[in-house]
KOLTI-327949 format. One record per residue (C-alpha): residue in one letter; x, y, z. Coordinates in steps of 0.1 Angstrom, whole numbers, padded with zeros to 4 digits, always signed. Example, Ala and Ser with C-alpha at 12.3 -4.5 7.8 and 13.67 -1.06 7.14 Angstrom:
2
A+0123-0045+0078
S+0137-0011+0071
//
This chain:
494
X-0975-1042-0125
X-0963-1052-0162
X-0936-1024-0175
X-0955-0993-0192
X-0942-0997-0234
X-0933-0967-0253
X-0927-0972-0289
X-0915-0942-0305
X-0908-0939-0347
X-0889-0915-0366
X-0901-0912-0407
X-0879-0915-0431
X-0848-0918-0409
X-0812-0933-0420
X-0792-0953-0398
X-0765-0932-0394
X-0780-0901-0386
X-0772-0904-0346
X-0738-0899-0327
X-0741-0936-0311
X-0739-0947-0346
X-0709-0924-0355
X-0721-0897-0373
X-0697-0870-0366
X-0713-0843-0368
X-0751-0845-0359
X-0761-0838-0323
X-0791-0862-0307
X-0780-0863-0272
X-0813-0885-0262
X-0814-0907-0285
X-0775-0909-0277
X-0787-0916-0242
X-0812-0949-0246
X-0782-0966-0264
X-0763-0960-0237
X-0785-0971-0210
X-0794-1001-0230
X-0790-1021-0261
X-0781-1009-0299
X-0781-1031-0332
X-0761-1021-0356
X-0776-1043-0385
X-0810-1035-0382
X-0834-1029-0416
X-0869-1025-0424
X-0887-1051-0443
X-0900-1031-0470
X-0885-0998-0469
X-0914-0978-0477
X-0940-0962-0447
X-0974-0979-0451
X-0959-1019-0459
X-0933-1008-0431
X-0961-0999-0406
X-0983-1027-0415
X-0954-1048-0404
X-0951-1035-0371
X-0988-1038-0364
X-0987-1073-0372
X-0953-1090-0373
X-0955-1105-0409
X-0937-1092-0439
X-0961-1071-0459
X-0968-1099-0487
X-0988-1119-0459
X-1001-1091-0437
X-1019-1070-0468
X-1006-1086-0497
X-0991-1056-0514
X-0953-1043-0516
X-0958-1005-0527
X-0970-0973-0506
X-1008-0991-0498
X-1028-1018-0488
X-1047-1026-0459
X-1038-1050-0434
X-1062-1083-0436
X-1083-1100-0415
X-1069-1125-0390
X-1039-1107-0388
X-1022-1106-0353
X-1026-1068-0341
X-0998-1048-0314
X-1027-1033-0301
X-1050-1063-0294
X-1020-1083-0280
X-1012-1058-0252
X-1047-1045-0244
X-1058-1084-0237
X-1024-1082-0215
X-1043-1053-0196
X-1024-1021-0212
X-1042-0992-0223
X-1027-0979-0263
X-1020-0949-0272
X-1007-0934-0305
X-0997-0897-0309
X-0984-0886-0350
X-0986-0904-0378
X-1002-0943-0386
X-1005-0942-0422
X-1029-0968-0422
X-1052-0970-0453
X-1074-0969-0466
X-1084-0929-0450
X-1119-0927-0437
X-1138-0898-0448
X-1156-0875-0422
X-1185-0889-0414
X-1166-0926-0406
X-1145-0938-0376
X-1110-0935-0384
X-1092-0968-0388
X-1068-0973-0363
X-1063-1010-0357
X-1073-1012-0320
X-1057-0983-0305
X-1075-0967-0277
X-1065-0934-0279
X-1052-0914-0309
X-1038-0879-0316
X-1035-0882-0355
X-1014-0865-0378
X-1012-0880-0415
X-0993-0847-0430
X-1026-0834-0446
X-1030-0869-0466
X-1065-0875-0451
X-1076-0836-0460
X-1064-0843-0500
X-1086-0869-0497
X-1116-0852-0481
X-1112-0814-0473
X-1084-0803-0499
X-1090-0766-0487
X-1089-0776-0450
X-1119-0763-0441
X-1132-0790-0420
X-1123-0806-0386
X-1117-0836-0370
X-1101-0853-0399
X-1061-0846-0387
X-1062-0836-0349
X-1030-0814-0358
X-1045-0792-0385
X-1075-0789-0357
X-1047-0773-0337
X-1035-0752-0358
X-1063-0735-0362
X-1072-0739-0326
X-1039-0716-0322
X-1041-0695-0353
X-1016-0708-0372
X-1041-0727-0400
X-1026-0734-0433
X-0994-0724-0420
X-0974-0756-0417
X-0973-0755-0456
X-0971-0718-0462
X-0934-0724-0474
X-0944-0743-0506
X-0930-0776-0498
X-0949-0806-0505
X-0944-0842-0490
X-0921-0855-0513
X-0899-0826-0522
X-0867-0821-0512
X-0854-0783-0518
X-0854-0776-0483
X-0870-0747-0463
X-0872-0736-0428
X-0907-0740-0414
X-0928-0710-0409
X-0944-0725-0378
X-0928-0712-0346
X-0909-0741-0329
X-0937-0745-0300
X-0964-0759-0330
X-0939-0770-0350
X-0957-0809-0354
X-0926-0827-0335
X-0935-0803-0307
X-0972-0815-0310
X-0964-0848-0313
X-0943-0850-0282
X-0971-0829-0256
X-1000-0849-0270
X-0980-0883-0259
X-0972-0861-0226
X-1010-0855-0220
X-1021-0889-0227
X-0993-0905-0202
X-1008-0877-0176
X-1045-0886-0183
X-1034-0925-0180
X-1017-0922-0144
X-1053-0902-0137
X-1075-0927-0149
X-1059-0959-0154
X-1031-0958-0122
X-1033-0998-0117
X-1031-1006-0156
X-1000-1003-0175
X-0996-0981-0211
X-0986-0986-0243
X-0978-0958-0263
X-0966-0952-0296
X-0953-0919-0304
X-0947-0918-0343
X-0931-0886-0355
X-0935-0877-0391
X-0902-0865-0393
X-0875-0862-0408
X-0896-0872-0439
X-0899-0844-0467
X-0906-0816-0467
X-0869-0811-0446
X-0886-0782-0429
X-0873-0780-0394
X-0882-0751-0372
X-0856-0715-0363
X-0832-0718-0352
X-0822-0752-0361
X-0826-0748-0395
X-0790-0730-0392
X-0781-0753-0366
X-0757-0776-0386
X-0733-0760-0411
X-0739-0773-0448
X-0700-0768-0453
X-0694-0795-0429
X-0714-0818-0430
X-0705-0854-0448
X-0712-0852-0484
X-0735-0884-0502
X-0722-0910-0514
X-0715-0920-0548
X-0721-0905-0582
X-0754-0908-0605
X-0732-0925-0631
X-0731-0953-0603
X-0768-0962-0613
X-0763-0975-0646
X-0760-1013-0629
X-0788-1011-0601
X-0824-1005-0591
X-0840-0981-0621
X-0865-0967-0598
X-0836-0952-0579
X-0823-0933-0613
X-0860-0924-0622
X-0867-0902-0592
X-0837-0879-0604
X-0862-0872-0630
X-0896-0873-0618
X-0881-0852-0587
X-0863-0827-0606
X-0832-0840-0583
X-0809-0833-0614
X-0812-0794-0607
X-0799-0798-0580
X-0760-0787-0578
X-0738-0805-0548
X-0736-0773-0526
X-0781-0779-0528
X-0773-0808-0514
X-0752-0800-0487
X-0780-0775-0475
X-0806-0801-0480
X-0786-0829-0457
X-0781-0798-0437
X-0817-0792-0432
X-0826-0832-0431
X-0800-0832-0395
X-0818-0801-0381
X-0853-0819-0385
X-0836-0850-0365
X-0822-0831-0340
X-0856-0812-0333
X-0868-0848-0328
X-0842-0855-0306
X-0853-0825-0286
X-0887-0837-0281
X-0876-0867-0271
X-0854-0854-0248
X-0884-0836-0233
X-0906-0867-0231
X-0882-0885-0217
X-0875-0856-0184
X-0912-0861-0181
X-0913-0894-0176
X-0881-0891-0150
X-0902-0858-0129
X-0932-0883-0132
X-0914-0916-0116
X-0922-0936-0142
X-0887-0937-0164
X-0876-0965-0147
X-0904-0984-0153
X-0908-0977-0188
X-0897-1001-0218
X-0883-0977-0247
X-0878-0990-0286
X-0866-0964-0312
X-0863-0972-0347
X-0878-0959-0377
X-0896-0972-0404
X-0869-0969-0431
X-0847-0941-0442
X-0835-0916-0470
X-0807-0917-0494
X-0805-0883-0489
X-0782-0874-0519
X-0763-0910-0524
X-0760-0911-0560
X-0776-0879-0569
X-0808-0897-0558
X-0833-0894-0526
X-0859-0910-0506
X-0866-0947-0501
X-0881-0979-0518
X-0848-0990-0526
X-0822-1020-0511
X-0791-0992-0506
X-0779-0988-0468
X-0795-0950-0468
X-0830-0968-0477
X-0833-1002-0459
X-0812-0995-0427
X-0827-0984-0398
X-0818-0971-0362
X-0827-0995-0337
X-0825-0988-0297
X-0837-1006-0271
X-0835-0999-0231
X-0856-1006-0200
X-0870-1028-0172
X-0852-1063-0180
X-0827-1051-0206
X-0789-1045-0197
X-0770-1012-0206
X-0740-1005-0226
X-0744-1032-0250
X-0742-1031-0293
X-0752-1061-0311
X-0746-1074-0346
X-0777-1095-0346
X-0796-1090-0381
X-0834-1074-0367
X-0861-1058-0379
X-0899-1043-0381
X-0912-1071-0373
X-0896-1084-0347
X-0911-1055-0323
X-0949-1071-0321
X-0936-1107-0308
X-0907-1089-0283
X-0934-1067-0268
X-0958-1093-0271
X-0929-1114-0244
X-0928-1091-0225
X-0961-1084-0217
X-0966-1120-0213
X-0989-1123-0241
X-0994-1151-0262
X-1000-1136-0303
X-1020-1169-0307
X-1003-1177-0342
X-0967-1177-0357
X-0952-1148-0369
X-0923-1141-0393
X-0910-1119-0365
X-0884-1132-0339
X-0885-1123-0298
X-0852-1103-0290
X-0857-1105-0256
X-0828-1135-0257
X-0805-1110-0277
X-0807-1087-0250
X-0796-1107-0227
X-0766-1117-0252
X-0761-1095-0279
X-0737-1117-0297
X-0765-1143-0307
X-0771-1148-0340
X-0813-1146-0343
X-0812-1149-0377
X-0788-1164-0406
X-0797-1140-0435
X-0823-1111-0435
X-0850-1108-0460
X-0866-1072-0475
X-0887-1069-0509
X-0907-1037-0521
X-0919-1025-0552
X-0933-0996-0577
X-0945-0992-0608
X-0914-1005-0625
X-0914-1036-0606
X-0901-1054-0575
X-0863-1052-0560
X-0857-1076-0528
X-0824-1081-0505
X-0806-1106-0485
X-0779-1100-0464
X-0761-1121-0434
X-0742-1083-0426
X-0712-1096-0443
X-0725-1101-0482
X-0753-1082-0497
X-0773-1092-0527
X-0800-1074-0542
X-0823-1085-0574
X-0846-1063-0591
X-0876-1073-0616
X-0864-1042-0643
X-0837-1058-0667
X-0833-1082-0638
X-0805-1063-0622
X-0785-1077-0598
X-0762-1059-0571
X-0737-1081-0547
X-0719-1058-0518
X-0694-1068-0493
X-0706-1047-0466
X-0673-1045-0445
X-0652-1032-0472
X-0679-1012-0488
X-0703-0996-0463
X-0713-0968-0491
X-0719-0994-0511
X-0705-0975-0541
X-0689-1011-0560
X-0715-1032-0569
X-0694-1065-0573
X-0720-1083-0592
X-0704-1075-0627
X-0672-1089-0617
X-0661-1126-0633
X-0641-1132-0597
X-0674-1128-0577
X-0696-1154-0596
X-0695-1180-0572
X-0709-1155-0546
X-0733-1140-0565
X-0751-1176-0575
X-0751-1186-0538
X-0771-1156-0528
X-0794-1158-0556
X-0807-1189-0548
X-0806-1176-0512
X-0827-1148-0520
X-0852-1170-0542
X-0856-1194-0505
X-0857-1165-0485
X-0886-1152-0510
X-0903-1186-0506
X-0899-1188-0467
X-0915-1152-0464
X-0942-1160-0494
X-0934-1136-0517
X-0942-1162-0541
X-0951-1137-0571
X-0916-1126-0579
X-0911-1154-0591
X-0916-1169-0632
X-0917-1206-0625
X-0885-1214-0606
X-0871-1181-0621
X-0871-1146-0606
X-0895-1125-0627
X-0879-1099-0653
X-0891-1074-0677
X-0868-1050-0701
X-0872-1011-0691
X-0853-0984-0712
X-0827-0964-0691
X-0831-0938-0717
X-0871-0935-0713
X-0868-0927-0680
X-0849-0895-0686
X-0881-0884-0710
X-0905-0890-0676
X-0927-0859-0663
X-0919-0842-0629
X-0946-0857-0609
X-0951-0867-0572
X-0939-0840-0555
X-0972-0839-0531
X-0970-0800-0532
X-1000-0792-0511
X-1008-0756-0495
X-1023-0767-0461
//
């Protein structure tokens, strides 16, 4: 029988948040665990660095501008489009998803929910679905988690603390750790493997088990809201005044966010929080993981952790993602399981959208049309091939586009507001607090990896950056965006 799959996402998670990566101080002894019994890549990044483009790009394989055409937080994925799902069920799995999809558009009650072929969902979208439909959470059967939490008398608690989705003063959740939604997560993906063996013994699984975590609010469960010191934990990196020569969208959420309230020690307590949420996660994992060991089945299960992009966390007095900084676009990436050998790191640029045509190899199932994606299965076997010269990631907002290339060594980043550039030397400048761009000595560099970017931009068709053989540009006032509203915060009560 084909190897059982298990994909499992953290939201919103940086790339240097584990100990395999050399954090110092955070603790995620599992996820530690599947590097070592497998393969880790150290230059790994998400496509578009934001969750539903992200998402989309797993599903299918292609970079967002082809798979639903937009670059922000939306869009639908199109017709014709290769699917995960459909690709391993027609190479006899069974799919499962546990957590959140985040795939719009949200159907209200009365419709199916849109899932893009999986067979079996446990669906938590963090109350998105009830804004839309039940803002009072009255209803059921919209978010199978809220139905739980009312199932076990905990309804409306998850948000009792005030937080909303896309704050980041950080509170411990009032949710004992058992329904905590990591906890939830993790058993419904242990229920579904248990119904699977039941019914489906002679077919093999594929299960994706997305945690909504460590996305905002940083909310982790006693006691590991006090698990990590804020005193010692690494500070961000950078200073606000740094922002002056990059990405404006990045210096507007200070405002919009109310981040400039917040003093250093805040922030301290919020990374604090942030590296309690991931090692909860890492708990759960943990967990699934023993199951699958007392069940007999470890050995023949494929694992892939990553996570859809992360969270500047503080770097630069600024948070969240949508941006072309290490804290936004880099992402964990760990692979182990039938086929792949242990112990090894590679340099190898990867991404989203490699996953669909790697699982699709190894199920032995042809996708039926090219994908921008790459198979890894040949960097597994030798992690010191290069699958890819240069790495390509755009996204946008309401100020405009930003888009990155990077060959590991050289960064360059263009964005559409006052057509900012940024150029990094990644070896020298992992924090990537000197943007080299500015400098008279780096010229030469910076004109070879705009025109890089600009073929990369073709290759992937992202053809609407561009003004004629130009990348597009518009004027935005630094000093209007300190005069922007606090908005977007996503405060919600359920």
């Amino acid at each position: 029988m084909k190897p059982n799959i298990l994909l499992i996402t953290a939201d919103q998670m940086r790339w240097d948040c584990l100990g395999c990566t050399g954090n110092p101080v955070i603790r995620t002894p599992f996820l530690d665990s599947l590097a070592r019994k497998g393969i880790m890549f150290t230059n790994a990044f998400s496509p578009n660095p934001i969750c539903v483009p992200a998402r989309a790009t797993i599903m299918t394989g292609n970079y967002p501008a082809v798979c639903t055409g937009e670059r922000t937080n939306s869009g639908s994925i199109k017709p014709h489009q290769p699917l995960l799902t459909e690709i391993l069920k027609k190479a006899g799995y069974e799919t499962y998803a546990t957590g959140k999809l985040h795939f719009l558009p949200y159907s209200p009650p009365d419709k199916p929910r849109l899932v893009h072929g999986f067979q079996h969902v446990d669906l938590h979208e963090s109350g998105r679905i009830l804004a839309c439909y039940d803002p009072e959470g009255k209803k059921r059967g919209l978010e199978d988690y809220f139905d739980y939490l009312a199932e076990t008398g905990w309804s409306g608690y998850s948000r009792a603390h005030g937080a909303g989705n896309n704050d980041v003063r950080p509170c411990p959740s009032p949710l004992p750790a058992e329904h905590y939604v990591d906890a939830w997560v993790a058993r419904c993906a242990m229920r579904r493997i248990e119904e699977h063996q039941k019914q489906f013994p002679d077919r093999p699984f594929f299960l994706w088990m997305s945690s909504p975590k460590p996305h905002p609010p940083y909310d982790p469960p006693r006691p590991y809201d006090s698990l990590y010191d804020p005193r010692s934990l690494p500070p961000p990196s950078g200073s606000p005044e740094l922002l002056k020569d990059r990405y404006i969208l990045i210096d507007a959420i200070r405002y919009t966010h109310a981040l400039t309230s917040l003093s250093p020690q805040a922030w301290q307590v919020i990374r604090s929080y942030y590296y309690g949420c991931i090692s909860f996660l890492d708990a759960m994992v943990g967990r699934l993981l023993k199951y699958l060991e007392k069940s007999g089945i470890l050995k023949d299960t494929f694992i892939l952790f990553t996570a859809d992009h992360g969270d500047l966390l503080g770097d630069f007095g600024s948070a969240f993602k949508a941006n072309h900084l290490n804290g936004s676009v880099r992402i964990p990436f760990l692979v182990c399981g039938p086929g792949v050998p242990e112990g090894r790191i590679s340099p190898a640029l990867v991404g989203l959208q490699d996953i669909l045509p790697t699982l699709a190899a190894l199920a032995e199932s042809n996708i039926g049309q090219k994908v921008h994606g790459s198979n890894l299965w040949p960097v597994f076997q030798n992690p010191e091939i290069k699958l890819r010269e240069v790495f390509y990631s755009s996204t946008a907002s309401r100020f405009g586009f930003s888009a990155m290339v990077t060959d590991g060594i050289w960064k360059y980043i263009y964005s559409e507001p006052n057509g900012t550039e940024e150029l990094y030397h990644q070896p020298e400048d992992i924090k990537e607090v000197d943007n080299l761009a500015g400098k008279a000595k780096f010229a030469a560099q910076l004109k070879y990896w705009r025109e890089k970017l600009k073929e990369y931009a073709r290759e992937f068709s992202d053809d609407d950056i561009f003004d004629g053989n130009q990348l597009r540009k518009k004027e935005i006032s630094r000093e209007e965006i300190r005069r922007l509203p606090v908005s977007g915060m996503g405060w919600r009560w359920y």
